[in-house]
N, C-alpha and C positions, 0 to 999 in steps of 0.2 A: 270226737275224732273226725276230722275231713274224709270226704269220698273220695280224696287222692290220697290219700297218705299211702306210703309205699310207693308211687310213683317216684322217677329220679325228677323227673321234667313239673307235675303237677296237672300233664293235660293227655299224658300217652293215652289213656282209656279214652278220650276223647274223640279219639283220631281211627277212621275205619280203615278195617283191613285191606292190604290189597295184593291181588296175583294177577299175572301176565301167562296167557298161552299164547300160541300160534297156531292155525290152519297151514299149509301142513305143521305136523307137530314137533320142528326141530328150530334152530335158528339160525339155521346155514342153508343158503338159498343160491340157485347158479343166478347169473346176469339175467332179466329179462322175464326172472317169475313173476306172480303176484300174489301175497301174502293176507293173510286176516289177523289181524291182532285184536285179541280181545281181553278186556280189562274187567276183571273182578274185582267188586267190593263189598263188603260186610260189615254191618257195624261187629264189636266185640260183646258177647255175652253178656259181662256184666252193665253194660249200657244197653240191654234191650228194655229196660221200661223207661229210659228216656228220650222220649220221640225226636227232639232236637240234636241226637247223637246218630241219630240215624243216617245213611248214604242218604247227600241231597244231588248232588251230580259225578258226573265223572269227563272228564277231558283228555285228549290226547295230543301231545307235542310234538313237532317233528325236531330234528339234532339243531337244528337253530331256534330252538325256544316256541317258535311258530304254531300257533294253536290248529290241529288238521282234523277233518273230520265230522262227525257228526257232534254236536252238542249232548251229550246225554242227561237230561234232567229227570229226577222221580215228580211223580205228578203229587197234590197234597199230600198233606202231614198222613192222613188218616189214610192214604193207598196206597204209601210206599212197601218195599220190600223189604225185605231183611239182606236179599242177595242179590243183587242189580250189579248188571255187566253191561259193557257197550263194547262195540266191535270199530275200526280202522283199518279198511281195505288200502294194501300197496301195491298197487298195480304198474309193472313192469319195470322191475327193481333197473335200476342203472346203477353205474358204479359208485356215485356221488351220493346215492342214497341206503348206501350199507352202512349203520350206523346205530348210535341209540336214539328209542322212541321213547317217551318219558307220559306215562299214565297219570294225572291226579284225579284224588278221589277227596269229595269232603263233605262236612254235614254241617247243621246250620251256625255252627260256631266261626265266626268268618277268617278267624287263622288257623282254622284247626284241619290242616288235610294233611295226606298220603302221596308221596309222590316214590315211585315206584319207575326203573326204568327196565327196557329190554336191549339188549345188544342184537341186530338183523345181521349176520355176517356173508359174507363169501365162498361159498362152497366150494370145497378142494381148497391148491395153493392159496398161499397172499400172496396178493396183485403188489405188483414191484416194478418198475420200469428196467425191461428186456434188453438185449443185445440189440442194437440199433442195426438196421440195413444201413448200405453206403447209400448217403442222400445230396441231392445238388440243393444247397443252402447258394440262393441267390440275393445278392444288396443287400448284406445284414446290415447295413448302418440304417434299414428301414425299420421306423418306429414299432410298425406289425411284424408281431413275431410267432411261428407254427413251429407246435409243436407235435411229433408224432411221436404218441409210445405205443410198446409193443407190451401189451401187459399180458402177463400167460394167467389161462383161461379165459380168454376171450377170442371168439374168433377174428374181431376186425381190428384194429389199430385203432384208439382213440385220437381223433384229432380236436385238437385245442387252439383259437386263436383268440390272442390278445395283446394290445400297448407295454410293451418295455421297453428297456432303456439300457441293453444290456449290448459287451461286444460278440462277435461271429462266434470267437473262441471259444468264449466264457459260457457262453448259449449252450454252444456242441460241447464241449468236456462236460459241463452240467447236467443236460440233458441224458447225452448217450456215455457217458464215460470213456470217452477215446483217450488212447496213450497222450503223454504228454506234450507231442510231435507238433499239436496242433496247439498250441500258445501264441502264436503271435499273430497279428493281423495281417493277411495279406497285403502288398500295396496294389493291387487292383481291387481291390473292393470287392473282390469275387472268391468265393470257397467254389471248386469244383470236383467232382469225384474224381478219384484217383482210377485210374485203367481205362 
């Protein structure tokens, strides 16, 4: 009988275990904390007398695949551990970085790892673009376009600028969801506040 049999896969035992905690210990965090993520990994029982099944590294990804952080490697065969963690400081969360962080862990079989993710979230509401203030949008047929939202829990207004290609109207109804009043282009090329 093989040492997999009963596996569905043929390699699960292969593959170490792994958990995710957080410093502080929840996963909802305001704008601007900084977080510790740290990644646990184990080999599985019945592969402790196979030293090649044992945690050889562990790594951490940020939500775009991006490898961040320290490297974490066990030192030889003969010193490793059974229980080896590595830690991922995030420091001063912004909003673009509330997301999943994705843990691998593996041993010396070169396809055989753990990959294990964490959700960072937003404490309190979900951030949503707010009820717009009245704003003077000047030369929309200019390539640079700003954009200000009002996301609740947050105290300052995010501002965003970038190249589109987009009309005044289409900008503002998009952006801030104004009545349908505002559909059509000005022929002065100019949007100005109303009062």
């Amino acid at each position: 009988m093989s040492e997999n049999a009963g596996n569905h896969d043929g390699h699960t035992r292969k593959k170490p275990v792994v958990e995710i905690s957080s410093s502080p210990e929840n996963n909802s965090f305001p704008v601007g904390a900084s977080i510790n993520l740290t990644c646990k990994a184990e080999l599985r029982a019945e592969d402790e007398s196979h030293l090649d099944r044992w945690v050889n590294y562990i790594r951490w990804y940020d939500p775009q695949g991006n490898e961040i952080g320290a490297k974490c490697q066990q030192p030889d065969r003969e010193k490793r551990v059974k229980k080896y963690s590595c830690q991922s400081l995030l420091k001063k969360l912004t909003v673009d970085k509330f997301a999943n962080y994705i843990c691998q862990s593996g041993n010396d079989y070169p396809n055989h790892c753990t990959r294990k993710s964490f959700k960072v979230r937003i404490q309190g509401k979900q951030i949503r673009p707010h009820r717009a203030e009245c704003l003077d949008i000047i030369n929309y047929s200019s390539a640079l376009r700003r954009e200000i939202l009002m996301l609740s829990g947050l105290e300052k207004p995010v501002i965003r600028e970038e190249m589109a290609e987009t009309s005044a109207a289409a900008l503002i109804n998009s952006l801030f969801q104004l009545p349908e009043a505002i559909s059509e282009r000005p022929k002065s090329g100019f949007l100005k506040r109303n009062g």
